[in-house]
LOVO-239934 format. One record per residue (C-alpha): residue number from 1; residue in one letter; x, y negated, z. Coordinates in nm, 2 decimals, padded with zeros to 4 digits. Layout:
# LOVO-239934
SITE seq type      x      y      z
SITE NUM    A      X      Y      Z
...
//
This chain:
# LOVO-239934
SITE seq type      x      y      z
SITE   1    X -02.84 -01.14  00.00
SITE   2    X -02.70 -01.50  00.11
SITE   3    X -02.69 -01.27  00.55
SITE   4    X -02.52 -01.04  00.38
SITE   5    X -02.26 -01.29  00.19
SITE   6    X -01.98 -01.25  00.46
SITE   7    X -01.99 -00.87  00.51
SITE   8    X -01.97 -00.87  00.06
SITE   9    X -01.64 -01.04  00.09
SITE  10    X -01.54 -00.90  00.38
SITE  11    X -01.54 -00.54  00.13
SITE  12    X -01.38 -00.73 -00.16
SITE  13    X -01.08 -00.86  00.07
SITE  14    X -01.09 -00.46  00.18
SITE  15    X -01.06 -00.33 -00.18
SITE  16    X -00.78 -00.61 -00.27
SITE  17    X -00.61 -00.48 -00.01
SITE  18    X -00.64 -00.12 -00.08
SITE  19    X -00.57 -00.17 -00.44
SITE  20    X -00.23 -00.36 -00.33
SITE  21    X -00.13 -00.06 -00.08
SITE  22    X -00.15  00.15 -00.42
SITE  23    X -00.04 -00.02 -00.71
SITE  24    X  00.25 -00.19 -00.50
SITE  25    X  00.29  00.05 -00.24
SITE  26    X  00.43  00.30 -00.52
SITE  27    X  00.67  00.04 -00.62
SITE  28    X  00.78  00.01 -00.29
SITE  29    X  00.87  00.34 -00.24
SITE  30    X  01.06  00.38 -00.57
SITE  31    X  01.25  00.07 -00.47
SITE  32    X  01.29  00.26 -00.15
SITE  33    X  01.49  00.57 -00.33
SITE  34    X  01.69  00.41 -00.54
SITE  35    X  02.01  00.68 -00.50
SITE  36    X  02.37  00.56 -00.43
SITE  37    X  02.54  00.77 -00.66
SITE  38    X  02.38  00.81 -00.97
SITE  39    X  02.34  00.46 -01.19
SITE  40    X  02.13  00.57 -01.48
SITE  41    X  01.87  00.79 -01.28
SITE  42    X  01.83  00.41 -01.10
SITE  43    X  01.79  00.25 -01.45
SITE  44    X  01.56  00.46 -01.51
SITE  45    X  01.36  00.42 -01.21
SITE  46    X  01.33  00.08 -01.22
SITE  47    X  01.25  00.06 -01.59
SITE  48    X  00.90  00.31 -01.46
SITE  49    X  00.81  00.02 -01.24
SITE  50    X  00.97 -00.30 -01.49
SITE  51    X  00.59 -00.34 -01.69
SITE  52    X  00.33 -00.34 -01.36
SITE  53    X  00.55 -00.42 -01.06
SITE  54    X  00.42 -00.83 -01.12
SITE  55    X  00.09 -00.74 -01.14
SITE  56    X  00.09 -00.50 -00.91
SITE  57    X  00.16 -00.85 -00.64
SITE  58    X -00.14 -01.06 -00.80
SITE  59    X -00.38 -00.80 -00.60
SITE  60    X -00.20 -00.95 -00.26
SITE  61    X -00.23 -01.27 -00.36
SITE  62    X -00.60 -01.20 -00.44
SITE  63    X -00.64 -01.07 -00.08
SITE  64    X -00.49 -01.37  00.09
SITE  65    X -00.72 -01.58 -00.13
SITE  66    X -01.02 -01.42 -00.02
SITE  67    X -00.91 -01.45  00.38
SITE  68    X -00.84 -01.84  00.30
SITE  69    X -01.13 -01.91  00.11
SITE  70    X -01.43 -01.67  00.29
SITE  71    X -01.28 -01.66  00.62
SITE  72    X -01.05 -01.97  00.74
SITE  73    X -01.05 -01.88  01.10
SITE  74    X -00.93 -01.53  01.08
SITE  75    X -00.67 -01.67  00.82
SITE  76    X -00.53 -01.93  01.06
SITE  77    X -00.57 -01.65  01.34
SITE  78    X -00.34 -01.42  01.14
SITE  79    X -00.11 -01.59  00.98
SITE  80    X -00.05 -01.77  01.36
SITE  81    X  00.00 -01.45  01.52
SITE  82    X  00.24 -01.30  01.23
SITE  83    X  00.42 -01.56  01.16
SITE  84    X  00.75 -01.37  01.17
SITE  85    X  00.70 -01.10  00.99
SITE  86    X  00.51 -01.26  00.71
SITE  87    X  00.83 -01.44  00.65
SITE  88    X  01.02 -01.11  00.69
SITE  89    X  00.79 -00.98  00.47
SITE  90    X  00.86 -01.27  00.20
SITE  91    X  01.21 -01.27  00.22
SITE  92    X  01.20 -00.90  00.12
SITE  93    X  00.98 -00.98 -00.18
SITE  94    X  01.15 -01.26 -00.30
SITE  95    X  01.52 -01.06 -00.27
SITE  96    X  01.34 -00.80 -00.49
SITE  97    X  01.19 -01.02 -00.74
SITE  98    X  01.58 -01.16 -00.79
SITE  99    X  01.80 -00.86 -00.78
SITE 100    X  01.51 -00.73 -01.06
SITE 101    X  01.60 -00.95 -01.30
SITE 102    X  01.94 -01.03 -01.13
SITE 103    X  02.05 -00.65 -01.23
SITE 104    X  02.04 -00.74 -01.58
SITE 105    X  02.20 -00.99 -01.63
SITE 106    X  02.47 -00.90 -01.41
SITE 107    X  02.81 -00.76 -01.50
SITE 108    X  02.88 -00.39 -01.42
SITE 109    X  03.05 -00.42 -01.15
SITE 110    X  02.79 -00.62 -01.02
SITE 111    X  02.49 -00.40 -01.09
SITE 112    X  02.58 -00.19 -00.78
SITE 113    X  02.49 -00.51 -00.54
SITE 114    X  02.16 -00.61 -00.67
SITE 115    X  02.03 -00.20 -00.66
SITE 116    X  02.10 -00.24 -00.30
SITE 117    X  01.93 -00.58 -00.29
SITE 118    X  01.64 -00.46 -00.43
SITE 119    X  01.66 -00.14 -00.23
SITE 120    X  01.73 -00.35  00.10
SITE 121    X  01.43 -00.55 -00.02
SITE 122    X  01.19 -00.28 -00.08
SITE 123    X  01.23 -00.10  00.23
SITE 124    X  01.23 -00.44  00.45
SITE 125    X  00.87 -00.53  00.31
SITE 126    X  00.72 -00.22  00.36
SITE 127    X  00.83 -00.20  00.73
SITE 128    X  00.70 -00.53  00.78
SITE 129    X  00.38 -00.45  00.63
SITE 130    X  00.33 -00.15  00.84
SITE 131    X  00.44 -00.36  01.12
SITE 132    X  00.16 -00.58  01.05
SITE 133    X -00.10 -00.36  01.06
SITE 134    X -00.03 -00.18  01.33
SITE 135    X -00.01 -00.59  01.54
SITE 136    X -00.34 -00.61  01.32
SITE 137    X -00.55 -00.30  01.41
SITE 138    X -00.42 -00.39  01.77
SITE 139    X -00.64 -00.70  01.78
SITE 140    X -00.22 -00.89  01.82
SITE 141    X -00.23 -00.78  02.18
SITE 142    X  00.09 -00.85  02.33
SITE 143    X  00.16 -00.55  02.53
SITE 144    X  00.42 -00.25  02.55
SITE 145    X  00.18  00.00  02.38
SITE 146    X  00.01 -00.24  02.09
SITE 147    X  00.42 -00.33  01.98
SITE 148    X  00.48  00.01  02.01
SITE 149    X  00.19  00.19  01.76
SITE 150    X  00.32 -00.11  01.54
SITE 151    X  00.66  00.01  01.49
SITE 152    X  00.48  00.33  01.44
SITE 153    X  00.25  00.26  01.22
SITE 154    X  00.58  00.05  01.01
SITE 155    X  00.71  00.36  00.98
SITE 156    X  00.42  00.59  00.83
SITE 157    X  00.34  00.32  00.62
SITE 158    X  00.73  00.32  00.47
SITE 159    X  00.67  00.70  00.48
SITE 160    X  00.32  00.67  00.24
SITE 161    X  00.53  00.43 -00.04
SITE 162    X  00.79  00.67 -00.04
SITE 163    X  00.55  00.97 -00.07
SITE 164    X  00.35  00.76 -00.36
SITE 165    X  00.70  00.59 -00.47
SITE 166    X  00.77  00.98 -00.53
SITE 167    X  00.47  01.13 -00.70
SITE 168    X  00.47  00.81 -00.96
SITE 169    X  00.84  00.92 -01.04
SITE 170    X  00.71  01.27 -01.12
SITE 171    X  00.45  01.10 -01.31
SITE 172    X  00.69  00.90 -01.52
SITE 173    X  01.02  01.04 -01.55
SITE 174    X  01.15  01.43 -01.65
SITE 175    X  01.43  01.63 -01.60
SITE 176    X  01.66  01.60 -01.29
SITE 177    X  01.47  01.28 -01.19
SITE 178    X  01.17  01.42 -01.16
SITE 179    X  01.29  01.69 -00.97
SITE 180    X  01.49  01.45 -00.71
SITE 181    X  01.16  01.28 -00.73
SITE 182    X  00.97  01.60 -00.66
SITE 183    X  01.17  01.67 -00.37
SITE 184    X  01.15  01.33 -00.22
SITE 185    X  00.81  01.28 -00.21
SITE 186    X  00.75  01.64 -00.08
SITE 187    X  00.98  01.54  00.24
SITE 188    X  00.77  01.20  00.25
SITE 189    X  00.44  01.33  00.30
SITE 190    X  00.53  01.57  00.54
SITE 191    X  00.65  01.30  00.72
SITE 192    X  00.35  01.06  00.59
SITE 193    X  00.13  01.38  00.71
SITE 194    X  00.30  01.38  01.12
SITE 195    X  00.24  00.99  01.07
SITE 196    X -00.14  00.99  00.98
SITE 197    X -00.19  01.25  01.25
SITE 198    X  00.02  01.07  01.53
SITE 199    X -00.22  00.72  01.42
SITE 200    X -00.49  00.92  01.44
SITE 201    X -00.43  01.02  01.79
SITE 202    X -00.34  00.77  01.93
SITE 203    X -00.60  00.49  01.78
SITE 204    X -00.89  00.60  01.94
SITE 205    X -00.66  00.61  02.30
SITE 206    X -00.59  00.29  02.26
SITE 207    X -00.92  00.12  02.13
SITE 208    X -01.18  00.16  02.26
SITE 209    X -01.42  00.05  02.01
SITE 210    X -01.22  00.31  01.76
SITE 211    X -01.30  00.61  02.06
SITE 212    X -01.64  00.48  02.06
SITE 213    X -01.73  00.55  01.66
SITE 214    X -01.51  00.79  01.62
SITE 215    X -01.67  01.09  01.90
SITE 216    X -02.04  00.94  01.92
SITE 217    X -02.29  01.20  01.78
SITE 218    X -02.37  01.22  01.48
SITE 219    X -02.13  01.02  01.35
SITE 220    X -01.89  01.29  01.46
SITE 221    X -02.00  01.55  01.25
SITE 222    X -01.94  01.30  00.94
SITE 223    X -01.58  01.22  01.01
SITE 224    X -01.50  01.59  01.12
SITE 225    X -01.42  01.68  00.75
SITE 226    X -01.23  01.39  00.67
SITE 227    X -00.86  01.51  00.82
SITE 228    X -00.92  01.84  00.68
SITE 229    X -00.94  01.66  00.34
SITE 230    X -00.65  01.46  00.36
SITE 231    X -00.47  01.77  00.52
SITE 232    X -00.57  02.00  00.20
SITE 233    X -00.45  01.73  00.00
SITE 234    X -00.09  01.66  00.13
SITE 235    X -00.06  02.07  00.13
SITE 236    X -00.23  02.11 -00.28
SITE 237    X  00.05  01.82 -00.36
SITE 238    X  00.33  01.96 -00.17
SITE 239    X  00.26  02.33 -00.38
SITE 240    X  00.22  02.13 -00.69
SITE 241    X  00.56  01.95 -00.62
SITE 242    X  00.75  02.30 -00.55
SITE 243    X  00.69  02.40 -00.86
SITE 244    X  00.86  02.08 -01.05
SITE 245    X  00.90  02.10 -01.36
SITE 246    X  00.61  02.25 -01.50
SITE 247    X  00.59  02.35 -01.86
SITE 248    X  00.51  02.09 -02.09
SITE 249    X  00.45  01.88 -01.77
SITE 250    X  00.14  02.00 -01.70
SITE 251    X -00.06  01.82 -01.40
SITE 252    X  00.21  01.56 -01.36
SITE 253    X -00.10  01.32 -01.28
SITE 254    X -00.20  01.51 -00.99
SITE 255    X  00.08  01.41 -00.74
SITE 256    X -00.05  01.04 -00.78
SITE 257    X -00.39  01.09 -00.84
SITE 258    X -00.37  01.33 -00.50
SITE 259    X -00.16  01.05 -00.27
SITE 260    X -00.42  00.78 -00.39
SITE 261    X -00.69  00.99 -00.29
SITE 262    X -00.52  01.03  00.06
SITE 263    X -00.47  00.61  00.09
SITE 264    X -00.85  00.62 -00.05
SITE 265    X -00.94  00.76  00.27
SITE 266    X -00.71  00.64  00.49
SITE 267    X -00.90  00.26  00.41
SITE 268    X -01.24  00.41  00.42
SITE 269    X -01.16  00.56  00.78
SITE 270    X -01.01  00.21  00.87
SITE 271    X -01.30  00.06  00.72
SITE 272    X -01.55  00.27  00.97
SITE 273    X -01.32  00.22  01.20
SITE 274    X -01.36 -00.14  01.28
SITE 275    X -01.65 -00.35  00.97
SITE 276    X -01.80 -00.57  01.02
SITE 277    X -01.49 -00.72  01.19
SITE 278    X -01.26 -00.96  01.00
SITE 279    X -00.98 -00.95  01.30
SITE 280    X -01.05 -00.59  01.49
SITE 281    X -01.20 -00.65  01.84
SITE 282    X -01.19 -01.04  01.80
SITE 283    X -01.40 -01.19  01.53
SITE 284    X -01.68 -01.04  01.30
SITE 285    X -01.71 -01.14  00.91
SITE 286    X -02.01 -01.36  01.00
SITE 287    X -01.80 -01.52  01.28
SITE 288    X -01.51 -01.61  01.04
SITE 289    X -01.70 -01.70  00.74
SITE 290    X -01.68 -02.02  00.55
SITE 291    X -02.01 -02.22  00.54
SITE 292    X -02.29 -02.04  00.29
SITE 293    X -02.24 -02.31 -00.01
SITE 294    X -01.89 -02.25  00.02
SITE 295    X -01.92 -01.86 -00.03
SITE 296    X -02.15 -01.90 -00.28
SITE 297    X -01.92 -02.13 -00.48
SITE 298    X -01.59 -01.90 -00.44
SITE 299    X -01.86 -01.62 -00.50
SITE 300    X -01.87 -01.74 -00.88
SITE 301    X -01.51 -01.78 -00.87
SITE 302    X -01.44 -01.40 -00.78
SITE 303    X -01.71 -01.26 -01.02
SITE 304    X -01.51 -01.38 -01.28
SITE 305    X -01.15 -01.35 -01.13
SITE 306    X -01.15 -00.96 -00.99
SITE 307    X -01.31 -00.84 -01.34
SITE 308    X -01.05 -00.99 -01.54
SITE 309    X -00.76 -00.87 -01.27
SITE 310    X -00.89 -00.50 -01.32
SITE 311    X -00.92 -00.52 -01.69
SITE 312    X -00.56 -00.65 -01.70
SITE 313    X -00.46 -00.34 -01.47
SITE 314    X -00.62 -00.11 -01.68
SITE 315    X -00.47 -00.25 -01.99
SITE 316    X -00.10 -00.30 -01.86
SITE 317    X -00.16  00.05 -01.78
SITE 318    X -00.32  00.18 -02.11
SITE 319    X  00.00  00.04 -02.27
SITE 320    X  00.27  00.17 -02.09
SITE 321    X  00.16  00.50 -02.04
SITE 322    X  00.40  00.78 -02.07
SITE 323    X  00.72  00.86 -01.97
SITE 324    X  00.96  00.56 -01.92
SITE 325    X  01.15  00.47 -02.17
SITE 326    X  01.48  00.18 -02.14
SITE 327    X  01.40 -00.16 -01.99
SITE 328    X  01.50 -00.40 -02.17
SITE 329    X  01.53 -00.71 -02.18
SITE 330    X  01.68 -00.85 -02.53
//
């Protein structure tokens, strides 16, 4: 068990991670489509996120704990070589966090400002998140092709919070939200669809390790149903969100529950793409990893923290299920 120490964290900083692109990724995306010209449709928008949208961060800050803690090097590695857009990236979140509870408390003619703050904020952070990956899965190379697959991959990742941003709204909301909402994330996953599909194509051109597990036999054979899946899914949700509003809202979960699959195995595909390496192409989980007694130690630590972060999730979400109702804060 202790050999296998590095590679165990090296999942948990994985399922952080993916748990982030989710719960926050959704409240991205309804940041993202916020509309100009209706006040009370954005009210009620942001009161769907206003209970989880905090916790929905902690799983980020979990993730940047683990690469601290577990795996220093690649930390210092990444953090070095994204400097910039980490600090993009933090701008955007902090201009959310204060145009939230800026909106408020500010007078009506006000208001207007901060939903585009919050907008402007939303939208920022998830290109500089996509922008990071794409620098990330690149191994930070420095050349014409790795800066340009990170631009794309900024913009499929904006393109997957607005498609999840969407279905949540059809989750949440009724009437002629949830059919703006409908319609949104329909266009989004298209678009997150020709995104997914471009990635895919060109990762394995560019890296060769990707190529290498990707189209050796019989791995092949394994993977060969996995873009069919996530291809039936986009299309199932996209005929489900046609048909919004259904009577007495049935399947509204299946938008969501659908796009979550799709980032499900979007991470499991990275995840065979490049484990057991913490910085793809550059160092391995048992390169990076803290010193045995330290792992062990943090190891405690997480068996105790993650638990109690998922039973929080589940509760916050227990709570406030249901269509949102008024945010308020009086």
């Amino acid at each position: 068990m202790m050999d296998y120490l590095p590679e165990i964290y090296l999942l948990l900083l994985g399922f952080s991670a993916f748990m982030y692109a989710i719960l926050d990724g959704y409240d991205l995306g309804v940041g993202i489509l916020l509309p100009a010209n209706h006040q009370a449709q954005r009210d009620r928008m942001i009161a769907s996120i206003g209970p989880f949208w905090d916790a929905n961060e902690t799983w980020l800050v979990l993730a940047i704990g683990i690469l601290l803690i577990a795996f220093p090097p690649a930390h210092s590695l990444i953090l070095t070589e994204l400097y910039l857009p980490t600090a993009v990236m933090l701008v955007a979140l902090i201009m959310r966090g204060v145009a939230f509870d800026f909106r408020a408390k500010a007078k009506a003619e006000r208001k207007d400002t901060w939903d585009r703050c919050f907008k402007a904020g939303s939208l920022i952070a998830s290109l500089s998140q996509g922008y990071m990956m794409g620098r990330y899965i690149m191994g930070f190379e420095s050349s014409p092709s790795a800066h340009s697959f990170a631009l794309l991959s900024a913009l499929c990742v904006t393109a997957a919070y607005v498609y999840i941003g969407g279905a949540w709204l059809v989750l949440k909301t009724e009437g002629e939200l949830q059919i703006r909402a409908a319609r949104w994330s329909r266009r989004a996953g298209w678009l997150a669809a020709i995104g997914i599909a471009s990635v895919s194509i060109v990762n394995p051109i560019v890296n060769e390790q990707v190529a290498d597990r990707w189209f050796s036999f019989p791995e092949m054979l394994l993977l060969a149903p996995v873009p069919l899946v996530v291809m039936s899914i986009i299309y199932l949700v996209d005929r489900y969100l046609r048909q919004v509003p259904m009577k007495d809202d049935l399947g509204a979960r299946w938008p969501f529950f659908g796009v979550s699959m799709i980032f499900a195995l979007s991470f499991l595909g990275l995840a065979y793409s490049f484990f057991p390496y913490v910085v793809p192409g550059i160092m391995t989980a048992q390169d990076a990893a803290s010193s045995p007694a330290t792992l062990k130690i943090v190891g405690v630590g997480a068996a105790f923290v993650m638990p109690m972060i998922l039973l929080y999730t589940f509760v916050v979400y227990r709570i406030f299920r249901g269509k949102a109702t008024e945010l308020s804060y009086l």
